[in-house]
C-alpha positions in Angstrom: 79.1 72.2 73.9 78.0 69.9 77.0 75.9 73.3 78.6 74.3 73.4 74.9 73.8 69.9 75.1 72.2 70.3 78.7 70.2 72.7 78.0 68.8 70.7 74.6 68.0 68.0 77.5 66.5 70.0 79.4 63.8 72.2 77.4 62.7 68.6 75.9 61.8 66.9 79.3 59.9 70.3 80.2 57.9 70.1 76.9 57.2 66.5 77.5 55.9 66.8 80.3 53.6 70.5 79.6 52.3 67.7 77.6 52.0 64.6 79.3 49.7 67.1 81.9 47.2 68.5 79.5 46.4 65.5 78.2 46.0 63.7 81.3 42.5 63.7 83.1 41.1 62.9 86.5 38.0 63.2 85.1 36.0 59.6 85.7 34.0 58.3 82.7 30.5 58.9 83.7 29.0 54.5 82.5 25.2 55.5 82.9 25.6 56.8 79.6 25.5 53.8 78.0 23.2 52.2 80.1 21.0 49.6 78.2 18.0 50.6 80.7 14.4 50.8 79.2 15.7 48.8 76.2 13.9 46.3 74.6 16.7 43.0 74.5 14.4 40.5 74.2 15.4 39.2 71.0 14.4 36.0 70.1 16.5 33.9 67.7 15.0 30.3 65.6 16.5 27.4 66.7 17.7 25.7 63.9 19.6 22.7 65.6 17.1 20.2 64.2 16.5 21.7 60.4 17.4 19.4 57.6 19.6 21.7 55.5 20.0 18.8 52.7 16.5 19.3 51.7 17.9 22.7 50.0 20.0 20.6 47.5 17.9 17.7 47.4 14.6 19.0 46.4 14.2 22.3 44.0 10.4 23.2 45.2 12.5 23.6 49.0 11.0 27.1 50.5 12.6 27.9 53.9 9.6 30.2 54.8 6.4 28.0 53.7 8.2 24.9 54.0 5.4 21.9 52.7 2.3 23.4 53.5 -0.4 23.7 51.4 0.5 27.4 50.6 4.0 26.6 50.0 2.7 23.7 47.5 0.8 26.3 45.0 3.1 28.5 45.0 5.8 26.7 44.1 3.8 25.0 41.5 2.8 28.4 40.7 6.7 29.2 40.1 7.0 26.1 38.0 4.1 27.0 35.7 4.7 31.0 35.6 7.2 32.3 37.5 4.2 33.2 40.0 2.9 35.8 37.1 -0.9 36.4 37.0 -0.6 37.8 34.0 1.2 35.2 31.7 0.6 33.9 29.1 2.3 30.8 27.6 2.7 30.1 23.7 -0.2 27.7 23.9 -2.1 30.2 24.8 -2.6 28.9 28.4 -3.4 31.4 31.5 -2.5 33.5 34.5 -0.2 32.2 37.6 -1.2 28.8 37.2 -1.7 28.6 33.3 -5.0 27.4 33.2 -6.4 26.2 29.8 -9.6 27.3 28.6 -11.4 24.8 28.6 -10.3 24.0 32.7 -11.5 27.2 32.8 -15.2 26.8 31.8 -15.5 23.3 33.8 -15.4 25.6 36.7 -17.3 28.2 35.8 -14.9 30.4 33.9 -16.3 32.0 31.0 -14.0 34.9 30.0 -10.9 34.3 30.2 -9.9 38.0 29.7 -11.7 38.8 32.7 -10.0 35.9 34.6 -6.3 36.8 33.8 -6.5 40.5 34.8 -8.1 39.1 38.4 -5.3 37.8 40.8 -8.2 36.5 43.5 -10.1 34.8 41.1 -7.0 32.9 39.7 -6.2 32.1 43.2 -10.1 30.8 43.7 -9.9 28.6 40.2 -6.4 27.2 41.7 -8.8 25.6 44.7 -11.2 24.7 42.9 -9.6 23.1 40.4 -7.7 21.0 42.8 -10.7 20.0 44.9 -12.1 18.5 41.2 -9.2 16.7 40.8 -9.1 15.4 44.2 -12.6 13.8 43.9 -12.0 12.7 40.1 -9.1 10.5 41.7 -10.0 9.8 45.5 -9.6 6.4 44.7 -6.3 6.7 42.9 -5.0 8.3 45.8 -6.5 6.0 48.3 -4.7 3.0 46.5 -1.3 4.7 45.4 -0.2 7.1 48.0 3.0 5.3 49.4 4.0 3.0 46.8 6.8 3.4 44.4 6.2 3.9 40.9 9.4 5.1 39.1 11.7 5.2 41.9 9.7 7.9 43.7 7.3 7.7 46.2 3.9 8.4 45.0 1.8 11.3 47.4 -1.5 13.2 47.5 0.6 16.4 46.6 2.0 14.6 43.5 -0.9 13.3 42.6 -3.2 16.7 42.2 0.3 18.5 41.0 0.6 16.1 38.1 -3.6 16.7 37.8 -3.0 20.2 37.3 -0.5 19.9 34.6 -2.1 17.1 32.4 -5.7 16.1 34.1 -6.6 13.7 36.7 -7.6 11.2 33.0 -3.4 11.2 32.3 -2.2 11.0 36.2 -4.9 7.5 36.1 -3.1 5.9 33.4 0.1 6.6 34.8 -0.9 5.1 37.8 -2.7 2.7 36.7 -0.1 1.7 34.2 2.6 1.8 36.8 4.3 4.8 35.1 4.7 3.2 31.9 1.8 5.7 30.2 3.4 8.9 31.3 1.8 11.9 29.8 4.1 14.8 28.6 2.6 18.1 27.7 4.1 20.4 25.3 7.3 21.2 26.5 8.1 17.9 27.1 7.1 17.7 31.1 6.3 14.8 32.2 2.9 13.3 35.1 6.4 11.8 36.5 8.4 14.8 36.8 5.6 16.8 38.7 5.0 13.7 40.9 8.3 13.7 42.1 8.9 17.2 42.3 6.0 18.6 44.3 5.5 15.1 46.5 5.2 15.6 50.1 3.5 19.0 50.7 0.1 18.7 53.0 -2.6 18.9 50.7 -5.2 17.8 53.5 -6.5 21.5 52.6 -8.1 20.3 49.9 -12.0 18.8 50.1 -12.4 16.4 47.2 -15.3 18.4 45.0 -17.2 16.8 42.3 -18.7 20.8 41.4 -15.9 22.7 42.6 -16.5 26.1 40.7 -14.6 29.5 41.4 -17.6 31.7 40.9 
C-alpha cells in the first residue's frame, strides 16, 4: 500500500514537471514590435477649463459648435421657424427654412415663390437680405435700446432683427417704443418678447443696414 502510494507520488511530480518545462520559455519578448515609431501622437485636445457649461440649461438656442456667431444666430432661428427645412411649409402658408411670407418675399425681389422654396441658396440670400432691411428700417431703434431692460431681458441687436423676422421691424418699434407693453404675437401665439429674449446676444455685426436689400 505505501510502495502504491509512492509510486502515485511519484509519477505526479514527473508529470508536473514534463509540464512546468514545455511551457516555460527563455525566449525574450522582442518590444520593437510595438514600437510607436513613425506614429502620428500629436493629438490635440480643446481646453475646456474656461467654458460656461450653464449656458446649455440656461438658454435653448445654446449650440456648442457655432456658439453666438452670426451663423449660429440663423440657424437657430432657422430651427425655431422650420426645423432648418427648406422645404416647409407652415399652415399659413408661409415659406422655406426661414418661413418667409409672400409678401417679405416680393419686397426683396421675390416673385415666385415656387421657385424660391425648391432653392436652398436663394432662401439663404433672402435670409440676408431681409435682415439687412430690417437693420436699416430700425437703426435707430437699435441705437437707442440695445442694453436696456424691457421685460426683464436685456434688449440686443440679435433680438431686435430676430423679433423683425418674425413679426416686422413696424411690431418690434412699438414694442420698443411702448416699453413691451404692445407686444405683437403672430399666429401661434409667439410673442416680439419671446424672440427677443431667446436669440439675444448672438453677433449680428455681419449685417449692413440695407434700405434695398434684394436677394436677386
Amino acid at each position: 500500500m505505501v510502495k502504491n502510494i509512492a509510486s502515485f507520488i511519484t509519477l505526479t511530480l514527473t508529470i508536473c514537471f514534463i509540464l512546468s518545462v514545455s511551457f516555460s520559455s527563455d525566449e525574450a519578448v522582442d518590444l520593437s514590435k510595438y514600437s510607436t515609431k513613425g506614429l502620428d501622437l500629436n493629438y490635440t485636445v480643446r481646453d475646456n477649463t474656461n467654458e460656461d457649461f450653464s449656458l446649455l440649461a440656461s438658454n435653448e438656442s445654446f449650440s456648442p459648435y457655432l456658439g453666438k456667431s452670426f451663423v449660429g444666430f440663423k440657424e437657430a432661428l432657422a430651427f425655431k421657424e422650420s426645423g432648418g427645412d427648406y422645404f416647409s411649409v407652415n399652415t399659413f402658408g408661409y415659406l422655406g427654412k426661414y418661413q418667409f411670407g409672400k409678401e417679405t418675399l416680393r419686397m426683396i425681389g421675390i416673385k415666385n415663390s415656387a421657385k424660391f422654396l425648391k432653392n436652398p441658396k436663394l432662401q439663404e440670400r433672402a435670409f440676408i437680405a431681409n435682415a439687412e432691411r430690417n437693420k436699416w428700417i430700425l437703426r435707430r431703434d437699435i441705437k437707442n435700446f440695445v442694453g436696456k431692460r424691457i421685460n426683464g431681458t436685456i434688449v440686443t441687436e440679435s433680438g431686435i432683427l430676430a423679433a423683425a423676422h418674425l413679426a416686422g421691424p413696424g411690431n418690434v418699434k412699438k414694442y420698443l417704443r411702448s416699453y413691451g407693453l404692445d407686444n405683437f404675437a403672430d399666429g401661434y401665439g409667439t410673442t416680439v418678447h419671446e424672440y427677443m429674449k431667446r436669440f439675444s446676444g448672438y453677433d449680428t455685426s455681419f449685417v449692413k443696414p440695407n434700405k434695398k436689400a434684394k436677394a436677386i
